[in-house]
C-alpha positions in Angstrom: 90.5 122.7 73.8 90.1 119.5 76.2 91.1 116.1 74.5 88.5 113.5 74.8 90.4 110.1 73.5 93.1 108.5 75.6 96.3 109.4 74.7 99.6 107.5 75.4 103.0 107.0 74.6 106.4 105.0 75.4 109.3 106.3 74.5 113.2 105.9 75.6 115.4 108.7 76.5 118.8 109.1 77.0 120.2 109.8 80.3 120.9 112.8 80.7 118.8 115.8 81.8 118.8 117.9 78.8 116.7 114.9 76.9 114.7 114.9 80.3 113.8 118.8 79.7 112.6 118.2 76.2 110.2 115.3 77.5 108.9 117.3 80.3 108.3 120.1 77.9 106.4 117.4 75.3 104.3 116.0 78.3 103.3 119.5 79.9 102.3 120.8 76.7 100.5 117.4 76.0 98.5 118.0 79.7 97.6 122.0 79.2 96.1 120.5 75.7 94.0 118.0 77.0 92.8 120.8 79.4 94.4 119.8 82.6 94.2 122.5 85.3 97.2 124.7 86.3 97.4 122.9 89.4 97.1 119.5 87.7 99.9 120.8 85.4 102.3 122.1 88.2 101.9 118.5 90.2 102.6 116.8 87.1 105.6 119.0 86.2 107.2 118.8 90.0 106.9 115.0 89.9 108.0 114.7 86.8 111.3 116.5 86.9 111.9 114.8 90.4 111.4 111.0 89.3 113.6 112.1 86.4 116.2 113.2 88.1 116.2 110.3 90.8 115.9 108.1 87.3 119.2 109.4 85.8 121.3 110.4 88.7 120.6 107.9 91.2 119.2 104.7 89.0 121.7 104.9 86.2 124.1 107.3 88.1 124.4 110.0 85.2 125.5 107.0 82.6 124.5 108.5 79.0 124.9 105.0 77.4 121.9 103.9 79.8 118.5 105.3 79.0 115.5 105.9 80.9 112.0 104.4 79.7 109.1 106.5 80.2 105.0 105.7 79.6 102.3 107.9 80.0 98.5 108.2 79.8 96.1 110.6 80.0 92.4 109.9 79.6 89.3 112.0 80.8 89.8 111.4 84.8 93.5 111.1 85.5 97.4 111.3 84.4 99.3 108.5 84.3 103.3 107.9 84.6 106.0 105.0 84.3 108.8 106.1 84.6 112.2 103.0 84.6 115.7 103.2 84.9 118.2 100.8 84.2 120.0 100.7 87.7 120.1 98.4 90.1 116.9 99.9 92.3 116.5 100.6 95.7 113.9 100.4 98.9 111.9 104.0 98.6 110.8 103.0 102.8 114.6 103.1 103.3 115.0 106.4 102.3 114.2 108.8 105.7 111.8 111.1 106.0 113.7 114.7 104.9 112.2 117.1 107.3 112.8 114.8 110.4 116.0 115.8 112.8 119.5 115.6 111.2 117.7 114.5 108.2 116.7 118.2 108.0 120.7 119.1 106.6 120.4 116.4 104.6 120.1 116.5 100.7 118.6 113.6 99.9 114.7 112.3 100.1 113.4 115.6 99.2 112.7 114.1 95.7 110.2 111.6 97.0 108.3 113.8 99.2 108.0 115.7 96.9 106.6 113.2 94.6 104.2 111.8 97.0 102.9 115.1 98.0 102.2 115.9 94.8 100.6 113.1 93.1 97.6 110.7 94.1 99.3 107.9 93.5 103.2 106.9 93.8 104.7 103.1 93.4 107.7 101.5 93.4 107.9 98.4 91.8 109.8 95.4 93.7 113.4 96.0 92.4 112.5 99.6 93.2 113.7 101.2 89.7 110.2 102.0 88.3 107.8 104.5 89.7 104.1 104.6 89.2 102.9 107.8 89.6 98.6 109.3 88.8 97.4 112.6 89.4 93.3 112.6 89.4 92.1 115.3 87.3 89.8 117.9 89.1 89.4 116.7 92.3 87.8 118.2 95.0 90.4 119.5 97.2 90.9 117.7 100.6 93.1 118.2 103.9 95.3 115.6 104.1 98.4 114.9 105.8 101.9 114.7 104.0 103.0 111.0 103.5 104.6 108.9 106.5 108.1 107.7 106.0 110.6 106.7 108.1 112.7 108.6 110.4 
């Protein structure tokens, strides 16, 4: 059954990334309800897990007395996602690109190319400890080439 009202929701979690799981779970559920494709639904659950997981280990470096806010929509035409930590933040254009030379044996940046190969839409705010992710609903599918960062 497809949803037609907007749903939304903010909600705090502890951070850690067994409360992470249970919100990923509550927000996939919520999507395949409001008859989101199985490719919508697997975006959304990549990008999910990976801002998490950037969120808690990197913004409030595995710190269970921090938490980590998250805000989503979801109307008729697209998915929508806020998701803050408390750390300090960070310049996502600093971060190089993970399948570039030595970066290759690297671990890190994977996360964010990840995220923006996934969704439509991914933005940092200026402090760089929020990220402002949408996945379209349904679109036609297009060519396009995997997000430039830095080497």
């Amino acid at each position: 059954m497809t949803s037609k009202a907007p749903i939304s929701c903010t909600m705090n979690v502890g951070s850690t990334l067994t409360a992470s799981e249970g919100v990923c779970c509550l927000i996939i559920a919520m999507l395949e309800e409001s008859g989101f494709g199985k490719e919508d639904v697997f975006a959304v659950h990549l990008a999910l897990e990976e801002a998490f997981i950037n969120a808690i280990r990197h913004g409030n470096e595995m710190d269970p007395e921090k938490e980590v806010k998250v805000s989503y929509s979801v109307d008729s035409e697209k998915f929508e996602l806020w998701i803050e930590d408390e750390g300090p933040g960070f310049d996502p254009q600093s971060i190089p690109d993970p399948r570039c030379g030595d970066n290759l044996y690297k671990p890190n940046g994977r996360g964010l190319l990840l995220m923006r190969s996934y969704m439509d839409v991914v933005e940092h705010d200026g402090r760089g400890n929020r990220v402002h992710m949408v996945r379209f609903r349904n679109k036609a599918p297009v060519a396009h080439e995997l997000p430039k960062t830095r080497t």
